[in-house]
N, C-alpha and C positions, 0 to 999 in steps of 0.2 A: 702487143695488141692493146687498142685503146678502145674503152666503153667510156659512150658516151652517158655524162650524166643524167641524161633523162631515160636511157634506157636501164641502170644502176635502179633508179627510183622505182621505174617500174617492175622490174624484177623482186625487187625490196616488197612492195605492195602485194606483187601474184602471191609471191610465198606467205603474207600475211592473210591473206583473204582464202587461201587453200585450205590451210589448218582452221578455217572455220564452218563448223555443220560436218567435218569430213569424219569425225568418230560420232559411233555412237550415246558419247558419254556427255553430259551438261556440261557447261566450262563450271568452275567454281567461283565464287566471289570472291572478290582479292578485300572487299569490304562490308562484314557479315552485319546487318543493320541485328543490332540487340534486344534478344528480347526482354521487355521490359517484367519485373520479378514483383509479387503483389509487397506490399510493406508486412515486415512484421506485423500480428496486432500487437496493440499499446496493452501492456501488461500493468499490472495494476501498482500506482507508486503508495510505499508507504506514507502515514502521516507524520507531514511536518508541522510543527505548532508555528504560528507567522507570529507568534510574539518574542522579541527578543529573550534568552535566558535571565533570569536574574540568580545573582550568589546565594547561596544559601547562609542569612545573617545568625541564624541561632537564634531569631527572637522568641520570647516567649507568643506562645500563639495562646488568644482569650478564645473561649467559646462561648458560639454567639449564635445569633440564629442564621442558619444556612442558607444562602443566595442560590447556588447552584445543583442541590440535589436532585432539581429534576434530571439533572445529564446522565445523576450516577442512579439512579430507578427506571430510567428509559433504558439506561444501558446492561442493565443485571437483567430486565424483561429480557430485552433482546440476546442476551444471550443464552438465557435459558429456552428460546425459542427455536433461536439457531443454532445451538450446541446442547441437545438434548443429551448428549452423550456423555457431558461433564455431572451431570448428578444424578442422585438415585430417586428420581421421580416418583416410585412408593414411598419414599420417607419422606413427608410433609410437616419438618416442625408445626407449622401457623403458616396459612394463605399463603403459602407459594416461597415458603422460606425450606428449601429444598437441600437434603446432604449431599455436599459437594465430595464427587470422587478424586476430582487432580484437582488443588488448589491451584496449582503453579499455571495452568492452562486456562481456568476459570478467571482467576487475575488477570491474566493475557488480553480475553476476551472480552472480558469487562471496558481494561482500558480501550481497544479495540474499538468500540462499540460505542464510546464516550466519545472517542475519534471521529467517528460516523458522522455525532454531530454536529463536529463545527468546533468542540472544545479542546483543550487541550491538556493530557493528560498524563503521569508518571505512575509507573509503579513504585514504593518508595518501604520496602521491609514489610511491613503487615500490613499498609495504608498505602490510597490510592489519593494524591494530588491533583487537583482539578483547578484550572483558571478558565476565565474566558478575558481577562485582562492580566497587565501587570502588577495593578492596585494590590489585590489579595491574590490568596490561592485556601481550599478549600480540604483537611485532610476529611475520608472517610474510609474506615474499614468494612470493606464486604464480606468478608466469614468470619464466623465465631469458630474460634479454637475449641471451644469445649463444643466436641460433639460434629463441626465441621460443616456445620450449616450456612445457608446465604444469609449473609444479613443485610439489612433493607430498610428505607422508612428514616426516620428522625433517629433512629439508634446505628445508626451507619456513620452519621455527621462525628468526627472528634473533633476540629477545632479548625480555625481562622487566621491565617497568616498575611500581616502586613509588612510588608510591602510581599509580593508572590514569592515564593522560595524555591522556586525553579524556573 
């Protein structure tokens, strides 16, 4: 028995065209368009200093009058602002020189907070390093050991490091 080709075609065709509408069920997609996912948000990156490192040469550092203490009294405000939590706000050595309960967190936030500004900052054993260039860098310690208080003001400045030493 010979079928003709066009009747082959059309037979080919009826049983295509049958299986469609003939169930109750939607065809599915053979190509499912994506739904598009919102972005992460941008989670907050730490600070990086944009000034290269420099070695730490050992010089001696003169003290001199400080360039940079506003960074580090903007940043001791702000952190007694924002982390009321780190001192014992009844205990007021002198105007706002407050007993600090975690140094190690206090220090953190300080540097932090120096950050904020635009400067750039190290914790560095009891002193906090401060540059805004590579020329110098600035030490200043924020707590007094005796007693545990902020310290603040022109008694915070300890010295002047040329060239920066961080």
């Amino acid at each position: 028995m010979k079928i003709s080709l066009s009747l082959a075609a059309a037979v080919c065709c009826g049983i295509s065209l049958a299986g469609c509408g003939s169930s109750g069920k939607s065809p599915t997609k053979s190509n499912p368009v994506p739904t598009p996912t919102p972005a992460p948000a941008a989670t907050p990156q730490a600070f990086s200093c944009p000034l290269p490192a420099m070695p730490d040469l050992h010089n001696t550092c003169p003290k001199l009058t400080p360039q940079l203490s506003q960074f580090v009294d903007k940043a001791i405000a702000a952190t007694v602002k924002n982390h009321p939590e780190l001192f014992d706000l009844s205990d007021d050595l002198f105007e706002g020189n407050y007993r600090v309960v975690d140094r190690g967190k206090y220090v953190k936030a300080v540097v932090e907070a120096i950050h904020a500004q635009g400067a750039c900052a190290v914790e560095e054993f009891e002193e906090i390093a401060v540059k805004t260039t590579n020329d110098f860098n600035e030490q200043y310690n924020v707590w007094v050991s005796t007693g545990g208080y902020i310290r603040k003001g022109p008694g915070a400045y300890i010295t002047t490091c040329f060239p920066a030493q961080f």
